[in-house]
N, CA, C and O atoms as a Maestro MAE file, in Angstrom:
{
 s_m_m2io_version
 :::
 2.0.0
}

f_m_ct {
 s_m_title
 :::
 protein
 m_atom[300] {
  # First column is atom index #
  i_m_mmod_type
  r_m_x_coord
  r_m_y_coord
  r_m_z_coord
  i_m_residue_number
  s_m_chain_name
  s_m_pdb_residue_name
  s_m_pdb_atom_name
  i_m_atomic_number
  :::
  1 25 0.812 -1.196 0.000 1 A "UNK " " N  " 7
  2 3 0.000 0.000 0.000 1 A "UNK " " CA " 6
  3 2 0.851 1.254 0.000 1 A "UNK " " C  " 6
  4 15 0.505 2.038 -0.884 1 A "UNK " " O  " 8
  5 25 1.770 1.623 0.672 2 A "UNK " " N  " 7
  6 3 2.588 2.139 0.928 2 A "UNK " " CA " 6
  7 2 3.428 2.518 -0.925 2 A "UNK " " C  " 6
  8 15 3.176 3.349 -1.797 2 A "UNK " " O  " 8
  9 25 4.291 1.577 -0.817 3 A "UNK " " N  " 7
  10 3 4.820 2.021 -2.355 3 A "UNK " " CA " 6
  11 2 4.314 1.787 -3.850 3 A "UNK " " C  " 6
  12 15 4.872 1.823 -4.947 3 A "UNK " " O  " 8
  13 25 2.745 1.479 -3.325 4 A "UNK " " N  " 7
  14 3 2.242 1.178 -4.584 4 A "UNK " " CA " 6
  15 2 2.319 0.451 -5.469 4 A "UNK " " C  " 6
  16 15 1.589 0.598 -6.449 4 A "UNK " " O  " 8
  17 25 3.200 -0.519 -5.389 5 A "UNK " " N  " 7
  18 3 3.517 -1.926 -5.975 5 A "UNK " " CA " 6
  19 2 2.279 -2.852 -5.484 5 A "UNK " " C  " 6
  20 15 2.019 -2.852 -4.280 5 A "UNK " " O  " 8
  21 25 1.499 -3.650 -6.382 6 A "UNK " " N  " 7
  22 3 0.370 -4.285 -6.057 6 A "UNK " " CA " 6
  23 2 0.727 -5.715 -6.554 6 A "UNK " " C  " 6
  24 15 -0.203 -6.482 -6.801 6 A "UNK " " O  " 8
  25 25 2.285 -6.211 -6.749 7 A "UNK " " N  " 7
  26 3 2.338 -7.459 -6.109 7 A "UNK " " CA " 6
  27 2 4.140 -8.155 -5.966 7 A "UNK " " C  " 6
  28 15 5.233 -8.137 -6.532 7 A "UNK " " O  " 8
  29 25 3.702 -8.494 -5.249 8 A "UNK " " N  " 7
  30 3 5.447 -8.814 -4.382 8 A "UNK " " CA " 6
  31 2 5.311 -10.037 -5.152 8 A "UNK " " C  " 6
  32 15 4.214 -10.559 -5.352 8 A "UNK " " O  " 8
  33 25 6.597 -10.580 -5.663 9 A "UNK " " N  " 7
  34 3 6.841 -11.859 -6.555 9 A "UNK " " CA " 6
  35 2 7.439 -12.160 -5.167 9 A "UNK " " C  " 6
  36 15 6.619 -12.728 -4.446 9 A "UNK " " O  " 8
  37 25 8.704 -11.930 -4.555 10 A "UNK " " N  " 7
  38 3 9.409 -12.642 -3.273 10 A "UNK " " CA " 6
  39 2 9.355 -11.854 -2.302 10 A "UNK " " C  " 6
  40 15 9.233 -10.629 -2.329 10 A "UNK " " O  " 8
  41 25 9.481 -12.801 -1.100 11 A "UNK " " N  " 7
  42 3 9.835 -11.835 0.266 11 A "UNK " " CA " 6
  43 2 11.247 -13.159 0.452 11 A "UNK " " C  " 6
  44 15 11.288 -14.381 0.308 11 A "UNK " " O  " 8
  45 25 12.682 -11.629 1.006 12 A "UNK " " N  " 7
  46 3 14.045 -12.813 0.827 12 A "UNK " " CA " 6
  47 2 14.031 -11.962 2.365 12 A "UNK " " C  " 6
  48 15 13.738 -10.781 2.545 12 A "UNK " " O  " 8
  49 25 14.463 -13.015 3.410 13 A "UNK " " N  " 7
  50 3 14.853 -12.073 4.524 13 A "UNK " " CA " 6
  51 2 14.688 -12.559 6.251 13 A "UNK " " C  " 6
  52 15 14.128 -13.612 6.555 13 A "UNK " " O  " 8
  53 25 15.052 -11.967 6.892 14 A "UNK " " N  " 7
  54 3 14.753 -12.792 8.431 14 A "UNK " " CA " 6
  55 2 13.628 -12.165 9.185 14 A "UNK " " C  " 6
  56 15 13.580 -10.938 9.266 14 A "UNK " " O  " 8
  57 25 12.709 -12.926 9.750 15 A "UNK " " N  " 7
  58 3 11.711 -12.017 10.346 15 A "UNK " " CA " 6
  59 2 12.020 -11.925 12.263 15 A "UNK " " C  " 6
  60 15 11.257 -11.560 13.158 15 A "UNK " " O  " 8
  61 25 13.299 -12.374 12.314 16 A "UNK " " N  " 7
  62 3 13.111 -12.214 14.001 16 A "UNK " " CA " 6
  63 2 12.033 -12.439 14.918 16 A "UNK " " C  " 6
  64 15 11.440 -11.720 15.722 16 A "UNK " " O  " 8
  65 25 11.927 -13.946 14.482 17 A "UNK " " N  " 7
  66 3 10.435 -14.284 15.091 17 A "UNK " " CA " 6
  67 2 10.893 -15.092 16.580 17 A "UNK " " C  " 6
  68 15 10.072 -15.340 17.462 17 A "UNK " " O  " 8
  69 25 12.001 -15.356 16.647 18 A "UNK " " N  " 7
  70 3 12.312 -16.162 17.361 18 A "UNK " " CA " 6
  71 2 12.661 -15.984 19.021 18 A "UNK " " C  " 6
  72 15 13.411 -15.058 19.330 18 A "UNK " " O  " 8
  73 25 12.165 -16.790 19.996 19 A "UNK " " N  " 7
  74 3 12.037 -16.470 21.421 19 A "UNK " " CA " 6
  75 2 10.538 -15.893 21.997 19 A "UNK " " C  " 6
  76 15 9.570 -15.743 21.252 19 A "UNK " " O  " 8
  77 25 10.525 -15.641 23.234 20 A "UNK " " N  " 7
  78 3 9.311 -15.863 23.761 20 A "UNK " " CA " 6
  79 2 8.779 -14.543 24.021 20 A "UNK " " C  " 6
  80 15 7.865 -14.421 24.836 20 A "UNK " " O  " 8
  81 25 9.319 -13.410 23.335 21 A "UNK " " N  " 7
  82 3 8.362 -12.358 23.015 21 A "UNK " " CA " 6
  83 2 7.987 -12.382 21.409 21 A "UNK " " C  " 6
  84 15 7.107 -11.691 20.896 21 A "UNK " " O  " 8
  85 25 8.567 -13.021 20.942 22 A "UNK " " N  " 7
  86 3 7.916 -12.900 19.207 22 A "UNK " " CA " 6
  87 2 7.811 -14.215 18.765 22 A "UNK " " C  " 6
  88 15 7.948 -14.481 17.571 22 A "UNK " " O  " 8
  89 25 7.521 -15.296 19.832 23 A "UNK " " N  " 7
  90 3 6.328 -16.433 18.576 23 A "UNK " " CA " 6
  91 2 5.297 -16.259 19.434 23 A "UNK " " C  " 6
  92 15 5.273 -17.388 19.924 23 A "UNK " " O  " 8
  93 25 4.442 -15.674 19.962 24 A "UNK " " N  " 7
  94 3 2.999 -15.037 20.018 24 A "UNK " " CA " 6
  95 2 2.796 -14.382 18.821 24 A "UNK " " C  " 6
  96 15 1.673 -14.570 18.354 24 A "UNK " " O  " 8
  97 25 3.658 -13.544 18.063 25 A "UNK " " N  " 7
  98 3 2.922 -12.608 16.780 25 A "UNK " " CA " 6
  99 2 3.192 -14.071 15.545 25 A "UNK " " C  " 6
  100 15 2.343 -14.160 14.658 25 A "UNK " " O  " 8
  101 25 4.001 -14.811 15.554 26 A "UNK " " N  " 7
  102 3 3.915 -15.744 14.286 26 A "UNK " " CA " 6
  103 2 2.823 -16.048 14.051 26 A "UNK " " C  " 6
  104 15 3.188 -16.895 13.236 26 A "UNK " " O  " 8
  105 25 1.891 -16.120 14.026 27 A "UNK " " N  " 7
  106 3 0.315 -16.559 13.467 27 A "UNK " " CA " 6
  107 2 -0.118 -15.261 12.371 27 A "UNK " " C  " 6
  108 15 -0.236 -15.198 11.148 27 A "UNK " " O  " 8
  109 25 -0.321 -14.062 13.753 28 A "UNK " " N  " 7
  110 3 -0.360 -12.919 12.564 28 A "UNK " " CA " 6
  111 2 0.516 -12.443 11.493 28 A "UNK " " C  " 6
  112 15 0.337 -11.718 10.515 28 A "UNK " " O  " 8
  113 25 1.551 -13.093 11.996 29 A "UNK " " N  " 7
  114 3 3.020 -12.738 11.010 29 A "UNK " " CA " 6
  115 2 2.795 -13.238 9.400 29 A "UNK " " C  " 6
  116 15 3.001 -12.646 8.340 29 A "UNK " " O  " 8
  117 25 2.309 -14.520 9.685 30 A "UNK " " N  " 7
  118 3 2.256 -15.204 8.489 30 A "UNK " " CA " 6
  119 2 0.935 -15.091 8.127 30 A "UNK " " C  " 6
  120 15 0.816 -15.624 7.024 30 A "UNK " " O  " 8
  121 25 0.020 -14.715 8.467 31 A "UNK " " N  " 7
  122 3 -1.444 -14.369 8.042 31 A "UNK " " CA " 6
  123 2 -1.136 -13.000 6.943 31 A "UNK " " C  " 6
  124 15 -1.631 -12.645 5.874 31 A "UNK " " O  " 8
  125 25 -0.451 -12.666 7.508 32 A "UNK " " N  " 7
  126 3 -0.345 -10.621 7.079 32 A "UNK " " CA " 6
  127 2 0.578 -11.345 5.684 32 A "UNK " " C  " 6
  128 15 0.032 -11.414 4.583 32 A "UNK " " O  " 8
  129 25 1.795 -11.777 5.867 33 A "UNK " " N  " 7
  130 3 2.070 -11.924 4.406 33 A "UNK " " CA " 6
  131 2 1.866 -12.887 3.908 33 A "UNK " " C  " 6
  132 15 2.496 -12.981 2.854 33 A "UNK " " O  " 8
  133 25 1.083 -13.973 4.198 34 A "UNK " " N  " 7
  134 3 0.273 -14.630 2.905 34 A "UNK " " CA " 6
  135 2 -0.814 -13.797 2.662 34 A "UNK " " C  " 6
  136 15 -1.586 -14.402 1.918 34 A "UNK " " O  " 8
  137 25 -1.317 -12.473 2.996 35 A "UNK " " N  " 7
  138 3 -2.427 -12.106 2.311 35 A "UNK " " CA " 6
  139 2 -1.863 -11.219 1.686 35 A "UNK " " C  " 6
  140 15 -2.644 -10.475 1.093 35 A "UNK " " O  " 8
  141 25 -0.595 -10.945 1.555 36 A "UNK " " N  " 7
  142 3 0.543 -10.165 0.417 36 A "UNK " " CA " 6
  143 2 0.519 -10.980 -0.867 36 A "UNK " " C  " 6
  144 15 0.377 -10.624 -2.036 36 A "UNK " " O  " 8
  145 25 0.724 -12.340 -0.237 37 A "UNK " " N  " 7
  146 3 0.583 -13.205 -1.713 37 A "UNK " " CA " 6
  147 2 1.708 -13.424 -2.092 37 A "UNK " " C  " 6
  148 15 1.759 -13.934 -3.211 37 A "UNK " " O  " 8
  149 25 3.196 -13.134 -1.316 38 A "UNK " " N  " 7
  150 3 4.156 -13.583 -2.618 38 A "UNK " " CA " 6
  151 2 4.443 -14.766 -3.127 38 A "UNK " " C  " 6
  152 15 4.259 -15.740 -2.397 38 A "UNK " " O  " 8
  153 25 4.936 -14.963 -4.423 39 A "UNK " " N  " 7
  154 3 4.983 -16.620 -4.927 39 A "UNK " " CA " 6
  155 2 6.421 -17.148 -4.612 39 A "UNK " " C  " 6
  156 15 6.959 -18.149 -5.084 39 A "UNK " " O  " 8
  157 25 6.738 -16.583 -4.045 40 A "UNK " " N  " 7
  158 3 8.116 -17.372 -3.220 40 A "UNK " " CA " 6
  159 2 8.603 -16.395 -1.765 40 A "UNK " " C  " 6
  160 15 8.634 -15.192 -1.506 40 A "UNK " " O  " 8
  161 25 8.875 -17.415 -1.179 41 A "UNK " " N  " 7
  162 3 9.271 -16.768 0.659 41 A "UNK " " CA " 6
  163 2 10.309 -17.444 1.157 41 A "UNK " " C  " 6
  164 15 10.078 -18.558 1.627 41 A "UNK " " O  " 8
  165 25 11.546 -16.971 1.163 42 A "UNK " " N  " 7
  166 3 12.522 -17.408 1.709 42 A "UNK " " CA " 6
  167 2 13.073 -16.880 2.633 42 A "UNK " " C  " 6
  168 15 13.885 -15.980 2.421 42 A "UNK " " O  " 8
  169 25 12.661 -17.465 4.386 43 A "UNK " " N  " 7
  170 3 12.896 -16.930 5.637 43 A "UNK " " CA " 6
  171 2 14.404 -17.177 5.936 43 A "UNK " " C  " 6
  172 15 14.703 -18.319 6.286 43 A "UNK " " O  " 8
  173 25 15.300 -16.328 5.848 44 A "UNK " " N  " 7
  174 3 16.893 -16.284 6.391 44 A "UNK " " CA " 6
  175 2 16.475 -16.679 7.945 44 A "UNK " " C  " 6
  176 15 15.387 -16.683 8.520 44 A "UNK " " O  " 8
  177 25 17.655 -16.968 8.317 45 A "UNK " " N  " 7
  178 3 18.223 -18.040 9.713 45 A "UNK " " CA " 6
  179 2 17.484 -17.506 10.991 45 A "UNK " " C  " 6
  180 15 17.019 -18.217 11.882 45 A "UNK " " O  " 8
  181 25 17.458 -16.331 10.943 46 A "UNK " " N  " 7
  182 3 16.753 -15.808 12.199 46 A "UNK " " CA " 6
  183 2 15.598 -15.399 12.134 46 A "UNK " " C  " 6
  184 15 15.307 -14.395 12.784 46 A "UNK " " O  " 8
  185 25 14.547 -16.098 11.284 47 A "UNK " " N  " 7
  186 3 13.111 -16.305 11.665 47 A "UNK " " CA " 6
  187 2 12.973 -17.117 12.863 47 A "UNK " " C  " 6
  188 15 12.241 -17.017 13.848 47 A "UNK " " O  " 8
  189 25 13.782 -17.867 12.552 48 A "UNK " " N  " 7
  190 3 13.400 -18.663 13.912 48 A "UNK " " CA " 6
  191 2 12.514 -20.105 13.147 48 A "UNK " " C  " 6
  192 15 11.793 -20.279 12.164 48 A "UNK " " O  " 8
  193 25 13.190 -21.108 14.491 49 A "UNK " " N  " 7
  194 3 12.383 -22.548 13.742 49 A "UNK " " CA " 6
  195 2 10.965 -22.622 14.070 49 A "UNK " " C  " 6
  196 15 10.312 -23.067 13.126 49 A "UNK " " O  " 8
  197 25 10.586 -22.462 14.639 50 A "UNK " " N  " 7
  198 3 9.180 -22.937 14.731 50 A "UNK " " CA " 6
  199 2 8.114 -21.594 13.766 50 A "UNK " " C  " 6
  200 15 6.908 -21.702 13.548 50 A "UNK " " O  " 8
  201 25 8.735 -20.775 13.468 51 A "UNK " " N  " 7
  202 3 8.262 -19.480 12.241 51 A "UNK " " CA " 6
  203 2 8.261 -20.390 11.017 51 A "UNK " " C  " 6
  204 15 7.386 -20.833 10.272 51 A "UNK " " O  " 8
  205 25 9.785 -20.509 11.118 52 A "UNK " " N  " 7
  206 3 9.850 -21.603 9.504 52 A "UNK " " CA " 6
  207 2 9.435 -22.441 9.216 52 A "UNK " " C  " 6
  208 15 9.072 -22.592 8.049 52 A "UNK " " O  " 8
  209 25 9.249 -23.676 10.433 53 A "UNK " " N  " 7
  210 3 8.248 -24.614 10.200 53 A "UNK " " CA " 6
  211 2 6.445 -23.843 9.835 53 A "UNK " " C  " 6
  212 15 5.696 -24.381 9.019 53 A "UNK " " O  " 8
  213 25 6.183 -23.001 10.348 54 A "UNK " " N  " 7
  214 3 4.787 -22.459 9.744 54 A "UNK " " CA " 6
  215 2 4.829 -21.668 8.695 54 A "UNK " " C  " 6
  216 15 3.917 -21.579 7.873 54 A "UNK " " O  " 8
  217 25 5.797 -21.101 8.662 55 A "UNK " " N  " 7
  218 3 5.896 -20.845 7.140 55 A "UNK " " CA " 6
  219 2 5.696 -21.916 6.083 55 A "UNK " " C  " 6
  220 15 4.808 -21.705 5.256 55 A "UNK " " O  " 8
  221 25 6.443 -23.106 5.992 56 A "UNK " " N  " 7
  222 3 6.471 -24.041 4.996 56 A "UNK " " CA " 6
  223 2 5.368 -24.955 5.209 56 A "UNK " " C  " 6
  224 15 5.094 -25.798 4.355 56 A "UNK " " O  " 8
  225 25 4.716 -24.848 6.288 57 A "UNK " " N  " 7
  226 3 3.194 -25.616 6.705 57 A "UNK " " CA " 6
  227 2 2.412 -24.772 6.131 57 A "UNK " " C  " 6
  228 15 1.756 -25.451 5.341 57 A "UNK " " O  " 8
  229 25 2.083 -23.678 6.052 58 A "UNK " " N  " 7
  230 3 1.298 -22.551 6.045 58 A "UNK " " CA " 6
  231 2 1.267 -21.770 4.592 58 A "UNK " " C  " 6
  232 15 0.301 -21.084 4.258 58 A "UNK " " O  " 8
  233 25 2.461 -21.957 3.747 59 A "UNK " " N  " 7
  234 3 2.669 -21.705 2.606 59 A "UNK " " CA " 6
  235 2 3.803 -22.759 1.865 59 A "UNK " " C  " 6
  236 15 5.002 -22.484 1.906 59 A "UNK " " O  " 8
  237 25 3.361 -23.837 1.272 60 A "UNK " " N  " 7
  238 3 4.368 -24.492 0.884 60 A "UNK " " CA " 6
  239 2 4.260 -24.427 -0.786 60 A "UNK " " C  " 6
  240 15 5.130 -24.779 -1.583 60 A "UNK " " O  " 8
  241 25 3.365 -24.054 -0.987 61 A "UNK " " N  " 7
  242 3 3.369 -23.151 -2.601 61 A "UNK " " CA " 6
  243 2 4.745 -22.708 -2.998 61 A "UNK " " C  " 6
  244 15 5.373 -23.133 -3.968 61 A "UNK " " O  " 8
  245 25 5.345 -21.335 -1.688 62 A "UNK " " N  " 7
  246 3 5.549 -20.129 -1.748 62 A "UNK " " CA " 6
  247 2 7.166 -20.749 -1.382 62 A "UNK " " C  " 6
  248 15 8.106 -20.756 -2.177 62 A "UNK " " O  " 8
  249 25 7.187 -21.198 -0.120 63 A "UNK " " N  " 7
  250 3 8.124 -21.329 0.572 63 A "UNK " " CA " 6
  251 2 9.525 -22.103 0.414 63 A "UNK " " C  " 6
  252 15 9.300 -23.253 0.792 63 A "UNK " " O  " 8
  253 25 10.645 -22.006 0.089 64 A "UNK " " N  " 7
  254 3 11.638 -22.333 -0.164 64 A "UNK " " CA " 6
  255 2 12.510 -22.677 1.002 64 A "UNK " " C  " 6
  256 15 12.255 -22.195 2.106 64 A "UNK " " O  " 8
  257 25 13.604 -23.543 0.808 65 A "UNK " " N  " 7
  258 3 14.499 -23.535 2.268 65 A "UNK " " CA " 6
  259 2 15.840 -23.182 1.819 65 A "UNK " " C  " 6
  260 15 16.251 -24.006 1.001 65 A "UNK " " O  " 8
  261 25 16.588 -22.332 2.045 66 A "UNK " " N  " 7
  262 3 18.032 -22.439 1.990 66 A "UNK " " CA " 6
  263 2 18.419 -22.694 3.136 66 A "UNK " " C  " 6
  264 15 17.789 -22.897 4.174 66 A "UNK " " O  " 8
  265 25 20.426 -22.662 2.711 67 A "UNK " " N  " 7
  266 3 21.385 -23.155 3.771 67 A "UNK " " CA " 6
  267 2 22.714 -21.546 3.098 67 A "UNK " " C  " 6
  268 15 22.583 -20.592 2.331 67 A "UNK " " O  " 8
  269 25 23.795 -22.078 3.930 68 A "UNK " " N  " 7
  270 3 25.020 -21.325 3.031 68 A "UNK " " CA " 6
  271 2 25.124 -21.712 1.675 68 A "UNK " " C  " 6
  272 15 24.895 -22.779 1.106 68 A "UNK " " O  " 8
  273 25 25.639 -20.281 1.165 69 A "UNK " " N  " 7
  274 3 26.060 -20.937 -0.261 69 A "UNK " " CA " 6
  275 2 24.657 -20.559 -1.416 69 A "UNK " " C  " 6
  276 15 24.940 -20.180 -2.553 69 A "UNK " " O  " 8
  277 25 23.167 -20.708 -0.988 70 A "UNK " " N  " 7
  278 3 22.249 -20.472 -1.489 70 A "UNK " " CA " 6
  279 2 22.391 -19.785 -2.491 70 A "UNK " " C  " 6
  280 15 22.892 -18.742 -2.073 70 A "UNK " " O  " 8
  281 25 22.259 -19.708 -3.610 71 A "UNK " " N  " 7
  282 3 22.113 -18.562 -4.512 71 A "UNK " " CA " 6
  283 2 20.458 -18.450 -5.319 71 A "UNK " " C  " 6
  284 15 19.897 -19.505 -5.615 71 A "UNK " " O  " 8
  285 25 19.838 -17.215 -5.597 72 A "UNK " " N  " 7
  286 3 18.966 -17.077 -5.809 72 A "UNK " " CA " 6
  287 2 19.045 -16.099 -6.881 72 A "UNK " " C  " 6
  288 15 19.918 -15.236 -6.800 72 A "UNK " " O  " 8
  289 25 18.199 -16.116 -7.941 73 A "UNK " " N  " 7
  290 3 18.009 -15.775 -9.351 73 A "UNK " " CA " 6
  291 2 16.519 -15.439 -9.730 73 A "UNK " " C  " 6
  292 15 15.791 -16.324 -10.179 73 A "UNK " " O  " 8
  293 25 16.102 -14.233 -9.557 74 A "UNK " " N  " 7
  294 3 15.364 -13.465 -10.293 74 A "UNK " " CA " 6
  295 2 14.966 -12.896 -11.352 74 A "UNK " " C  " 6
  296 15 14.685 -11.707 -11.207 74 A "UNK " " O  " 8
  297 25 14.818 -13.406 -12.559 75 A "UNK " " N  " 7
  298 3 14.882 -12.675 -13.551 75 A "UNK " " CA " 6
  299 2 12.997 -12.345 -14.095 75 A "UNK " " C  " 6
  300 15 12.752 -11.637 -15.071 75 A "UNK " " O  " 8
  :::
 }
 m_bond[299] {
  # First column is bond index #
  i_m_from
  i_m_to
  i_m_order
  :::
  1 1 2 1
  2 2 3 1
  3 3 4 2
  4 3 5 1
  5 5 6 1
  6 6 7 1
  7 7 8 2
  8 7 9 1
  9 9 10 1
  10 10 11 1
  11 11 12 2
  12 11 13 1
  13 13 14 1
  14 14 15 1
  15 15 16 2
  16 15 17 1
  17 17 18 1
  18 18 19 1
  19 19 20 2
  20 19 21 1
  21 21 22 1
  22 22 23 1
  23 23 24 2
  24 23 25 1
  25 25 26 1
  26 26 27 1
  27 27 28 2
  28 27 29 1
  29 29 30 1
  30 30 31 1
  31 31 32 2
  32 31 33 1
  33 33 34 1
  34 34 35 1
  35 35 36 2
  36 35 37 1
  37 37 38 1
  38 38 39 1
  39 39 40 2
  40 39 41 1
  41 41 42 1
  42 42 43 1
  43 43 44 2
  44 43 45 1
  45 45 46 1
  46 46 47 1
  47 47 48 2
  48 47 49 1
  49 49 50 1
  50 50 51 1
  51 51 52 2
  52 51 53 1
  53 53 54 1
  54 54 55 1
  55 55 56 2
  56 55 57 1
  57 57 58 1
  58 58 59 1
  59 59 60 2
  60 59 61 1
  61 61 62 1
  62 62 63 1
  63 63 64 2
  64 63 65 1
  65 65 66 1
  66 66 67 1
  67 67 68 2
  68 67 69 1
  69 69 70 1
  70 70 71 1
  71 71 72 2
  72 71 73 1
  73 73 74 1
  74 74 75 1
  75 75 76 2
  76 75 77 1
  77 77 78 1
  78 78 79 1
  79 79 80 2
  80 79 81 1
  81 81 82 1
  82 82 83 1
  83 83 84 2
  84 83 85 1
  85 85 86 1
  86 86 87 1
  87 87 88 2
  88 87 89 1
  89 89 90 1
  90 90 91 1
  91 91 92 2
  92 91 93 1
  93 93 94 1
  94 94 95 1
  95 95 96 2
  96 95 97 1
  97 97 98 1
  98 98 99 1
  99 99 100 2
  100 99 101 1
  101 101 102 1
  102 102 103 1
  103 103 104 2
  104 103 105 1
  105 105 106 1
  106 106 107 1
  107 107 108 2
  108 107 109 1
  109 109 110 1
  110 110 111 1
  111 111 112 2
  112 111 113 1
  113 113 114 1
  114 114 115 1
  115 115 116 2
  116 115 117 1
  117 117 118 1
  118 118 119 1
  119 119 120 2
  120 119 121 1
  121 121 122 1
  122 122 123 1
  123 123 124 2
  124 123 125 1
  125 125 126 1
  126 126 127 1
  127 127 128 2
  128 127 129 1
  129 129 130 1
  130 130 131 1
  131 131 132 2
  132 131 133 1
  133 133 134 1
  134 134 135 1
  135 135 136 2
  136 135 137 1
  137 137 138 1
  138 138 139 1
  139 139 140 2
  140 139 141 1
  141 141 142 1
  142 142 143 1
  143 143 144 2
  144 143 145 1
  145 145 146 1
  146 146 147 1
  147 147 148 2
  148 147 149 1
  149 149 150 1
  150 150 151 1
  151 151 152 2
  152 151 153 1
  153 153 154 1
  154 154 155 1
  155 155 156 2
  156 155 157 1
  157 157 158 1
  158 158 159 1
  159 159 160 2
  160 159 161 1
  161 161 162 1
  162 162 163 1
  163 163 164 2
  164 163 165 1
  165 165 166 1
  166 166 167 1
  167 167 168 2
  168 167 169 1
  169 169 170 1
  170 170 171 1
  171 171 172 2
  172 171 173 1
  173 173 174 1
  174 174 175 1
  175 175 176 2
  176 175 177 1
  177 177 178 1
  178 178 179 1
  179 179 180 2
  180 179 181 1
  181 181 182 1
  182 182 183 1
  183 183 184 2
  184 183 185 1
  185 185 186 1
  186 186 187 1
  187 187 188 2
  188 187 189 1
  189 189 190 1
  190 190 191 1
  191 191 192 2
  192 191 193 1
  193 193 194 1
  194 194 195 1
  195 195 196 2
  196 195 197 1
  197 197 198 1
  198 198 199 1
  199 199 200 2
  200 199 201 1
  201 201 202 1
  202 202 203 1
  203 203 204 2
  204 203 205 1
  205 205 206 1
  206 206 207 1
  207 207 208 2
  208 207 209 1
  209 209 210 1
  210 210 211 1
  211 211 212 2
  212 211 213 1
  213 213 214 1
  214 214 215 1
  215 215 216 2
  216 215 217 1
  217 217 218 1
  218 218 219 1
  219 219 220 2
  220 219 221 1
  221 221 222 1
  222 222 223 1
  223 223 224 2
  224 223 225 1
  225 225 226 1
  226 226 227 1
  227 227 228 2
  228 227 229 1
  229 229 230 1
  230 230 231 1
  231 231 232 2
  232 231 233 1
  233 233 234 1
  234 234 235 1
  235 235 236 2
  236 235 237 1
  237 237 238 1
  238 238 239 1
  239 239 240 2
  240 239 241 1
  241 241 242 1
  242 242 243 1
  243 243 244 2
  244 243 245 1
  245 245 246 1
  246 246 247 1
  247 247 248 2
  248 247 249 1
  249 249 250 1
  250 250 251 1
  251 251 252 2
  252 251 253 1
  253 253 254 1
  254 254 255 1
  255 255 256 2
  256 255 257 1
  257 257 258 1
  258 258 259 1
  259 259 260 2
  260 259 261 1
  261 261 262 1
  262 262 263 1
  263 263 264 2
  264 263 265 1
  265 265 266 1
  266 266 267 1
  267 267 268 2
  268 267 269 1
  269 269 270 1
  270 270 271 1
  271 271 272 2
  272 271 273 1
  273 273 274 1
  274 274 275 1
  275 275 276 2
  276 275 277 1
  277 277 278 1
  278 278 279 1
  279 279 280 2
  280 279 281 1
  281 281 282 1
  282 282 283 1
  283 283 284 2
  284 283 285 1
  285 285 286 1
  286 286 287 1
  287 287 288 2
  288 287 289 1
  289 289 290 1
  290 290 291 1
  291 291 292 2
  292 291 293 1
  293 293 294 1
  294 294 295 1
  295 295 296 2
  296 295 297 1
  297 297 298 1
  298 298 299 1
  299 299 300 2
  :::
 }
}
């Protein structure tokens, strides 16, 4: 809404979901951007595991897993 782009192809990135003040918001976390819609979501290391596991439960359409080394290609 904000920059006026009306659709995100990826979200690449860490959401700092992790520990016991931020997996209470993981439900809304992943509600809010699957209703973004992007067609690929690749949560970097510090989402946190139990984020990532609902991420890839919750969107496995979308959801990708990397490690080191990952490389990713957009064209």
């Amino acid at each position: 809404r904000l920059t006026g782009v009306e659709h995100v192809y990826a979200f690449v990135g860490g959401l700092h979901l992790t520990g016991g003040l931020f997996e209470p918001i993981i439900p809304r976390t992943i509600g809010e951007l699957a209703a973004i819609g992007p067609e690929v979501v690749v949560p970097g290391h510090c989402t946190g595991w139990k984020a990532t596991h609902e991420l890839a439960r919750q969107l496995p359409q979308a959801y990708l897993q990397t490690s080191v080394g990952t490389r990713l290609r957009f064209a």
